[in-house]
VMD Tcl script that builds the backbone (N, CA, C; Angstrom):
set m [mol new atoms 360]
animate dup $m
set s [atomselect $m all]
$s set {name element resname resid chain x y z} {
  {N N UNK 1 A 144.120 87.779 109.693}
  {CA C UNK 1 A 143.395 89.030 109.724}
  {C C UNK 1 A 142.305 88.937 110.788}
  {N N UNK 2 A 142.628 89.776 111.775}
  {CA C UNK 2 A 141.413 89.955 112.590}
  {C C UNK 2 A 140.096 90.377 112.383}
  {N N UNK 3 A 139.476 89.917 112.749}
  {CA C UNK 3 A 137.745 90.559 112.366}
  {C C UNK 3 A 137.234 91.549 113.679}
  {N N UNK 4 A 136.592 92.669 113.437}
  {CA C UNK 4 A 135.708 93.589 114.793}
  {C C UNK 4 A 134.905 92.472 115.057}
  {N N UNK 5 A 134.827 92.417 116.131}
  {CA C UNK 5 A 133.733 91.956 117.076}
  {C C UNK 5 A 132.557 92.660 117.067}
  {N N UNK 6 A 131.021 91.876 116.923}
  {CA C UNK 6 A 130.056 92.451 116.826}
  {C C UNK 6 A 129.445 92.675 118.282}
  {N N UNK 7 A 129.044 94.059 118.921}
  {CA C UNK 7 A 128.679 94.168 120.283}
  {C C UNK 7 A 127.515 93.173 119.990}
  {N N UNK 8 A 127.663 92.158 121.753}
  {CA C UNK 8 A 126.135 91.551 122.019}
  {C C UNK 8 A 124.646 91.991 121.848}
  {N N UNK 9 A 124.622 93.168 121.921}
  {CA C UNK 9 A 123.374 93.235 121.782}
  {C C UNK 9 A 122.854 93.733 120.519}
  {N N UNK 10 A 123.997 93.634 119.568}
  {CA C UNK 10 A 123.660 94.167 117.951}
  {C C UNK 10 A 122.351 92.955 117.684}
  {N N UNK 11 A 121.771 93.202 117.107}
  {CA C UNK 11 A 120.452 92.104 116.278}
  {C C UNK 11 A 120.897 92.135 114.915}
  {N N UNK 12 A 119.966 91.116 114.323}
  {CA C UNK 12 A 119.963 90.905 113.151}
  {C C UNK 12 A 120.071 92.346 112.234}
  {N N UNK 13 A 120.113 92.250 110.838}
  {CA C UNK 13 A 119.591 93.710 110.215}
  {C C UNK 13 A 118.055 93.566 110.184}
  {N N UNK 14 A 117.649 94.338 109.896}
  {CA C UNK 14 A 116.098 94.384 109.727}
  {C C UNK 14 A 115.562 94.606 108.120}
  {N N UNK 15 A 114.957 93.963 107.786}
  {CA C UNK 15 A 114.609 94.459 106.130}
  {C C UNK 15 A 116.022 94.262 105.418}
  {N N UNK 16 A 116.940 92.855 105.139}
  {CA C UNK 16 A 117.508 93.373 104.290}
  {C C UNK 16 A 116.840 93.423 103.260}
  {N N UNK 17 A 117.465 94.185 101.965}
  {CA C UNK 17 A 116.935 93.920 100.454}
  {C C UNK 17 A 118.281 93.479 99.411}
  {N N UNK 18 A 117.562 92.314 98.570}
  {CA C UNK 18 A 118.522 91.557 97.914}
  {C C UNK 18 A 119.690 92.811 97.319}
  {N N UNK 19 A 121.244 92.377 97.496}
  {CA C UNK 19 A 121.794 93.272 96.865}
  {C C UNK 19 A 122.417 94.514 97.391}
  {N N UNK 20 A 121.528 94.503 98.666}
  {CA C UNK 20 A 122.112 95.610 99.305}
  {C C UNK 20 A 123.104 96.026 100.427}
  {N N UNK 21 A 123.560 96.661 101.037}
  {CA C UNK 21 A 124.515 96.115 102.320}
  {C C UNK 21 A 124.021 97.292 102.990}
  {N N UNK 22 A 123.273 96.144 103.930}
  {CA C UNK 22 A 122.674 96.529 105.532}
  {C C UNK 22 A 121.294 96.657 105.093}
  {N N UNK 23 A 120.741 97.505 106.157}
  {CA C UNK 23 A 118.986 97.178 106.764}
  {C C UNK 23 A 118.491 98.330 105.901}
  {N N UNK 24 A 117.608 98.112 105.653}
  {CA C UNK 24 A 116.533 99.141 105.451}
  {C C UNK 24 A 116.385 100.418 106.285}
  {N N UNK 25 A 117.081 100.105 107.421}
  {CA C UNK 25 A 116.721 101.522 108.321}
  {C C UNK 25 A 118.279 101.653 108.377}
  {N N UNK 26 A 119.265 101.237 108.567}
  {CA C UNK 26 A 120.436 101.746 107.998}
  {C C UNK 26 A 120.640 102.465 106.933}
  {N N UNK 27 A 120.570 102.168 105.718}
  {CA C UNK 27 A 120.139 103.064 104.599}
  {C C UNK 27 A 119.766 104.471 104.673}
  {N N UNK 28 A 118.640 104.238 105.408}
  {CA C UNK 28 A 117.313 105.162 105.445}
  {C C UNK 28 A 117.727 106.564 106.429}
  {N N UNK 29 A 118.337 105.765 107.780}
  {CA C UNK 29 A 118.195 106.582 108.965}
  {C C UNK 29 A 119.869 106.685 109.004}
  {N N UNK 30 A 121.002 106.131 108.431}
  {CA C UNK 30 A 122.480 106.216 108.461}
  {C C UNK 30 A 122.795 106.100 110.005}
  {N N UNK 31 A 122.197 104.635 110.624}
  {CA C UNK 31 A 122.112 104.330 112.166}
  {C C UNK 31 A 123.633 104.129 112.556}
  {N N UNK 32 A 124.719 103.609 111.952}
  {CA C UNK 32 A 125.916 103.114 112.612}
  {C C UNK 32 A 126.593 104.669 111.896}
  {N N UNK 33 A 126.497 105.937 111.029}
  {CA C UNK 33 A 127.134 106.805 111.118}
  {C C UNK 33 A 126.727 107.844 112.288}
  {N N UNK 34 A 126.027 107.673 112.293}
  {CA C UNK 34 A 125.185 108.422 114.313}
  {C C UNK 34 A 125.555 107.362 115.737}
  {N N UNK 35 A 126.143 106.585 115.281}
  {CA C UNK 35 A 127.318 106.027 116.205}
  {C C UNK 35 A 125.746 105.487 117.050}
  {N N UNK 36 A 124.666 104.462 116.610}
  {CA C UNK 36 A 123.321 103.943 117.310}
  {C C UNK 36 A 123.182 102.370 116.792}
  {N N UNK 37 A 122.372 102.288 117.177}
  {CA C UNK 37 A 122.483 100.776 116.370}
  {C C UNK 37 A 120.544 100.928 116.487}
  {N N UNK 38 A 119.856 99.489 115.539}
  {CA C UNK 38 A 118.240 99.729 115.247}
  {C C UNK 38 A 117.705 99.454 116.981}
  {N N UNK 39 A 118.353 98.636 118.273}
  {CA C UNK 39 A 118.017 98.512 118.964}
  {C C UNK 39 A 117.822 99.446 119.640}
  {N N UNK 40 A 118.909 100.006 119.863}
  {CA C UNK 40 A 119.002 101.686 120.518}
  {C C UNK 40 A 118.115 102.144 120.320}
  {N N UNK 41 A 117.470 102.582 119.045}
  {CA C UNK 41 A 116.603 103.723 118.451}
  {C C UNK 41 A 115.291 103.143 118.678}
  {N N UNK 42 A 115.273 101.381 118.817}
  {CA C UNK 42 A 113.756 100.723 118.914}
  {C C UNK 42 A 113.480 101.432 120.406}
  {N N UNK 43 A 114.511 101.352 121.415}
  {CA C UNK 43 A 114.062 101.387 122.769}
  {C C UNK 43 A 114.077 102.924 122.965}
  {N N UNK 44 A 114.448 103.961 122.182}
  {CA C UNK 44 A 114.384 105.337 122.149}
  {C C UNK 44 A 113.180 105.341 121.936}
  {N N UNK 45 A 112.781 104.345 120.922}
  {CA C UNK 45 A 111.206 104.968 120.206}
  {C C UNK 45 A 110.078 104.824 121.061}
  {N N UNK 46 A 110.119 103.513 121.738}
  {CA C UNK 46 A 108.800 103.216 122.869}
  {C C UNK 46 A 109.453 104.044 123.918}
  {N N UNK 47 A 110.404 104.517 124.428}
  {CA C UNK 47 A 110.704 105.193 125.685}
  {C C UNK 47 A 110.055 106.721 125.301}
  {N N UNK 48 A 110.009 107.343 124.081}
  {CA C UNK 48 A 109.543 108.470 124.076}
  {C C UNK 48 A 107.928 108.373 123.171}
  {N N UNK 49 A 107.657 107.081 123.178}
  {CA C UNK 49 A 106.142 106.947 122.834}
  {C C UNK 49 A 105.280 106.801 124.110}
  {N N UNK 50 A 105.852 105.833 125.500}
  {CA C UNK 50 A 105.548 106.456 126.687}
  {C C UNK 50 A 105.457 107.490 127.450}
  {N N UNK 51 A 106.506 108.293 127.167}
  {CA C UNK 51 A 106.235 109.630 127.722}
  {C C UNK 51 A 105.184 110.450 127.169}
  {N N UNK 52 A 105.143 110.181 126.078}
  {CA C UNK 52 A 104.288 111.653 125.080}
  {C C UNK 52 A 102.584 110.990 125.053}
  {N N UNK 53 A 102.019 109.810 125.658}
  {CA C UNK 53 A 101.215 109.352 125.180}
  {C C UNK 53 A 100.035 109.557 126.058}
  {N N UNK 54 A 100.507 110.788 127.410}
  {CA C UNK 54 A 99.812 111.418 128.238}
  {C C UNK 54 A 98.735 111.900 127.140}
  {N N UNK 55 A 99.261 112.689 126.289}
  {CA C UNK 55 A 98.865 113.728 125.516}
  {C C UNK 55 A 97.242 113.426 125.009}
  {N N UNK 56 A 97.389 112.364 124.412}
  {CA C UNK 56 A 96.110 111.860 123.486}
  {C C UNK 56 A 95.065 111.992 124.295}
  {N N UNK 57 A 94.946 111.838 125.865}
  {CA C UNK 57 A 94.284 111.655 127.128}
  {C C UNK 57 A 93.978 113.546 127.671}
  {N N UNK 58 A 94.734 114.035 127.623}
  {CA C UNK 58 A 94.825 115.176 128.569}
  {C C UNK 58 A 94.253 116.405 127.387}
  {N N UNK 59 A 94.972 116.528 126.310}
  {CA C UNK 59 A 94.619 117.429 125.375}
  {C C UNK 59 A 92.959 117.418 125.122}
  {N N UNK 60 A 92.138 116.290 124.785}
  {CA C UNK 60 A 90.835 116.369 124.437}
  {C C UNK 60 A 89.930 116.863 126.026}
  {N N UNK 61 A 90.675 116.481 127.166}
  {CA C UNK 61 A 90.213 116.824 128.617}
  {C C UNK 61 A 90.420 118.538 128.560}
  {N N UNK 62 A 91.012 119.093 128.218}
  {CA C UNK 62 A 91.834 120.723 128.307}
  {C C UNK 62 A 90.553 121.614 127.115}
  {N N UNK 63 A 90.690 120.883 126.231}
  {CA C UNK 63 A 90.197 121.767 125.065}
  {C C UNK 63 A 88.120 121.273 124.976}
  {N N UNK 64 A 88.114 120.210 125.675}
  {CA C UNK 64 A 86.568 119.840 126.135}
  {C C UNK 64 A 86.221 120.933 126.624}
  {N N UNK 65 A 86.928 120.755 127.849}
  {CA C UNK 65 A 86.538 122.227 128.678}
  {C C UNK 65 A 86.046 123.198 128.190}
  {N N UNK 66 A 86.337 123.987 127.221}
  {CA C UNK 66 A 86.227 125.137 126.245}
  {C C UNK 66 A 85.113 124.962 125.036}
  {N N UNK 67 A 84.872 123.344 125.351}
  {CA C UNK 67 A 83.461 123.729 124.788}
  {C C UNK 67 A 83.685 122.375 123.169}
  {N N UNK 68 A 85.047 122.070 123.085}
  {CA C UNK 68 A 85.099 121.535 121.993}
  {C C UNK 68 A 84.976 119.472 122.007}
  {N N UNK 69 A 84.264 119.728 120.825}
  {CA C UNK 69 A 84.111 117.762 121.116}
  {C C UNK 69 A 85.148 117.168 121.580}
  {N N UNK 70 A 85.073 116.163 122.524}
  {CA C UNK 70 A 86.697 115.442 123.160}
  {C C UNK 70 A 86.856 114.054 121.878}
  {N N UNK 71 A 86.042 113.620 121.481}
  {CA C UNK 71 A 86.089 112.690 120.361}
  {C C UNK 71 A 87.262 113.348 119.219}
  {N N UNK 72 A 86.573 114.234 118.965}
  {CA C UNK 72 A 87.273 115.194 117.395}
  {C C UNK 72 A 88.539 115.642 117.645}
  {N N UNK 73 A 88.386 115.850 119.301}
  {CA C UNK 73 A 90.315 116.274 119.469}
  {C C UNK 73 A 91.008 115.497 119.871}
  {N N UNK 74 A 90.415 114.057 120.265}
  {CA C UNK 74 A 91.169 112.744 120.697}
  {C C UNK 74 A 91.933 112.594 119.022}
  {N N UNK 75 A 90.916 112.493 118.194}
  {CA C UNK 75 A 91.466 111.532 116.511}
  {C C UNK 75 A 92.581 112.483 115.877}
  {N N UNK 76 A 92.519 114.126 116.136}
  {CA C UNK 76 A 92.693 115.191 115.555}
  {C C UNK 76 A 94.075 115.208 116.365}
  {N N UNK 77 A 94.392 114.914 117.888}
  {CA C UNK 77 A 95.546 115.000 118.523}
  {C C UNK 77 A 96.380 114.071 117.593}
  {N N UNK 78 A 95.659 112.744 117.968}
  {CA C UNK 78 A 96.441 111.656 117.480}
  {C C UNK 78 A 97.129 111.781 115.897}
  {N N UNK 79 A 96.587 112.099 115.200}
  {CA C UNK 79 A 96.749 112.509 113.720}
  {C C UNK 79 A 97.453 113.172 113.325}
  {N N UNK 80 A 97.337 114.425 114.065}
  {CA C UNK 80 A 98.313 115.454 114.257}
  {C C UNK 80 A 99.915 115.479 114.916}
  {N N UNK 81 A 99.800 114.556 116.134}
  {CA C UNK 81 A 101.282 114.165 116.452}
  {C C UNK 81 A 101.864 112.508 115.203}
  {N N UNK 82 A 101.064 112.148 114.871}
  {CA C UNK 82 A 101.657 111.520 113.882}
  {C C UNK 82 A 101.986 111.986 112.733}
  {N N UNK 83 A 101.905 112.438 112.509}
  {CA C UNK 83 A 101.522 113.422 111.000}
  {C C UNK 83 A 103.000 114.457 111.552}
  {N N UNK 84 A 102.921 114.738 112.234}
  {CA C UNK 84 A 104.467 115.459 112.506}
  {C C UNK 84 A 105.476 114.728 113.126}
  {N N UNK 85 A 105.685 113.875 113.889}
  {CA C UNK 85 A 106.635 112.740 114.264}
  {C C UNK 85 A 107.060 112.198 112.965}
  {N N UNK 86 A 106.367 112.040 111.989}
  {CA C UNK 86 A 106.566 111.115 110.650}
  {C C UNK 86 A 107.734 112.247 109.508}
  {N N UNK 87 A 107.129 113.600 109.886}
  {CA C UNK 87 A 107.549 114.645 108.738}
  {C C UNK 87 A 109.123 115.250 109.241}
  {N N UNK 88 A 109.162 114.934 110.856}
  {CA C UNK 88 A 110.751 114.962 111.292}
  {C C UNK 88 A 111.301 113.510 111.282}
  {N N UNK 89 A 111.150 112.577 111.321}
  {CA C UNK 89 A 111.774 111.384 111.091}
  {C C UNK 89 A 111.944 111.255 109.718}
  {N N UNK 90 A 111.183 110.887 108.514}
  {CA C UNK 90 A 111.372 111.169 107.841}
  {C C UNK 90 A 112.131 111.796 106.601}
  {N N UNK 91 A 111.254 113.052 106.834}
  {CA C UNK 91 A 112.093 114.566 106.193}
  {C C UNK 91 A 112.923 114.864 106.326}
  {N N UNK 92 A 113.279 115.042 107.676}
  {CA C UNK 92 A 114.116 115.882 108.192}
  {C C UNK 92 A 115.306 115.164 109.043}
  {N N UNK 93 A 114.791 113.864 109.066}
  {CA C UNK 93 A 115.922 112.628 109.617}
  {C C UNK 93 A 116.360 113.125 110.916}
  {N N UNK 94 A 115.364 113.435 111.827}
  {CA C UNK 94 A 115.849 113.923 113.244}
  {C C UNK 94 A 114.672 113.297 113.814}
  {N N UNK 95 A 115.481 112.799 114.975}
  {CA C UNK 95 A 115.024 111.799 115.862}
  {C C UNK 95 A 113.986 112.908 116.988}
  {N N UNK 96 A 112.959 113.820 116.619}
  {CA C UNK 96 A 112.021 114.314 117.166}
  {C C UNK 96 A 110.400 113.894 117.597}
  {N N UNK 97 A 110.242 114.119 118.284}
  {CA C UNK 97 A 108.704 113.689 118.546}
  {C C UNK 97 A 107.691 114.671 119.006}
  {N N UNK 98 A 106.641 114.705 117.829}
  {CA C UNK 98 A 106.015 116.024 117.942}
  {C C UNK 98 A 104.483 115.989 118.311}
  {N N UNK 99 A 103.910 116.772 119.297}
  {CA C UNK 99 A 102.699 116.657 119.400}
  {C C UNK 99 A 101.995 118.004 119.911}
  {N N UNK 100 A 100.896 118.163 120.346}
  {CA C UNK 100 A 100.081 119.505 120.580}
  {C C UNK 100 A 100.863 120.269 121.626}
  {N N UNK 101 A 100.825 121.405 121.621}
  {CA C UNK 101 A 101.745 121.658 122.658}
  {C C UNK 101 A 100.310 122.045 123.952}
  {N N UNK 102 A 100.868 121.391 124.903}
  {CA C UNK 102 A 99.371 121.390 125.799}
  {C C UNK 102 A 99.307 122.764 126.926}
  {N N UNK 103 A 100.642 123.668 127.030}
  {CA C UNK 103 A 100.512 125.211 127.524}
  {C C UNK 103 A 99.598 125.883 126.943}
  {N N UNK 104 A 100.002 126.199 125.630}
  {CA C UNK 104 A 98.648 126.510 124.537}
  {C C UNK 104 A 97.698 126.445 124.362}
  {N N UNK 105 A 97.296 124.950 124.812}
  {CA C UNK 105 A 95.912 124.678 124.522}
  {C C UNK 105 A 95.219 125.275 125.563}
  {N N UNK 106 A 96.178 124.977 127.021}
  {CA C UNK 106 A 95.372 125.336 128.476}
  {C C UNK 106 A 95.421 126.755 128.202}
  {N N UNK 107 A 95.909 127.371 127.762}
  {CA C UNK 107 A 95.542 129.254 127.415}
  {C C UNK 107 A 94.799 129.450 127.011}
  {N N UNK 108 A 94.022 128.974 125.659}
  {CA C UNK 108 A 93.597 128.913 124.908}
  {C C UNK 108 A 92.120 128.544 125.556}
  {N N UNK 109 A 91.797 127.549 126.117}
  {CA C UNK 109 A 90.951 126.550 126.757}
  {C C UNK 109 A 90.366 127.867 127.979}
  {N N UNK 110 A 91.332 127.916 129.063}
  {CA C UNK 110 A 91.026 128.505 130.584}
  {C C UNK 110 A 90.912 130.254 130.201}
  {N N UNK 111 A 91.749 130.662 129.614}
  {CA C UNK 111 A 91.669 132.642 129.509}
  {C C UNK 111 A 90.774 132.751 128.156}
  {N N UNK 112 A 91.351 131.956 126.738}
  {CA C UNK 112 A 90.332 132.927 126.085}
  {C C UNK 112 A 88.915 132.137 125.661}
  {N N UNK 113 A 88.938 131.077 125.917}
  {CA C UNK 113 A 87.586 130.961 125.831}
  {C C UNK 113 A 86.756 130.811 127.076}
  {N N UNK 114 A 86.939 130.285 128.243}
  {CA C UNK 114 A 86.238 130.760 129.627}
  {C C UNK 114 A 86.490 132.034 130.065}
  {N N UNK 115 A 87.736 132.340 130.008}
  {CA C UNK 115 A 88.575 133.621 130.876}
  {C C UNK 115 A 87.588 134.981 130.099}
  {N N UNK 116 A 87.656 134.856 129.063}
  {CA C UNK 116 A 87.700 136.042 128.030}
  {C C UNK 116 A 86.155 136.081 127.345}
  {N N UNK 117 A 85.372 134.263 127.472}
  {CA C UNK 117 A 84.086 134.642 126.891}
  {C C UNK 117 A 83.924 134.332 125.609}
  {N N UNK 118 A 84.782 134.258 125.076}
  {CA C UNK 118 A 84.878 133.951 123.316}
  {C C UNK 118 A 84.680 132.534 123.155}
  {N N UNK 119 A 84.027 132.340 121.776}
  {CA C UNK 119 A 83.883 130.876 121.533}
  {C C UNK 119 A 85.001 130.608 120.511}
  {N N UNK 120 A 84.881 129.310 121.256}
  {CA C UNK 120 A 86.374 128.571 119.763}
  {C C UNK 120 A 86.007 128.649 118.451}
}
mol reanalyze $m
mol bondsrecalc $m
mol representation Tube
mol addrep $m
């Protein structure tokens, strides 16, 4: 009886738990029925934690402008894209990554509170 060959770059499981068959994030995330493996999704995860991590930087710079503490919207960004990255991974078991949307803010920031005069 032949056995599948495990691709090279499969890793260990991660988290097994006594009793169970496969990883903790297999289980969790159903990684080999989405045709992925935990490596895939590790290097998905820092590849789109680099991209998005402008944000934490630029958002408190946008909405300063307008008058609001850059401290309170640095912790409040951060919190906030975690706090929703967690509730689609999670919840909703979709590989999304969510954070302020920063068009908005610059509207928000440049027309109605400089543009327009209004305070936040």
């Amino acid at each position: 009886m032949m056995q599948t060959p495990t691709p090279a770059h499969a890793g260990p499981a991660i988290l097994p738990l006594a009793g169970s068959s496969g990883s903790l994030l297999e289980r969790l995330f159903k990684l080999q029925a989405h045709g992925t493996t935990t490596r895939t999704e590790l290097i998905a995860g820092l590849t789109t934690f680099l991209t998005m991590a402008y944000i934490v930087f630029v958002n408190p710079a946008i909405l300063g402008d307008a008058g609001m503490p850059k401290g309170s919207v640095f912790v409040a960004t951060c919190l906030i894209a975690a706090f929703g990255t967690l509730v689609m991974g999670l919840l909703a078991n979709y590989p999304i990554a969510m954070a302020p949307g920063m068009g908005l803010n610059a509207y928000f920031a440049y027309v109605v509170v400089l543009g327009m005069g209004l305070k936040w």
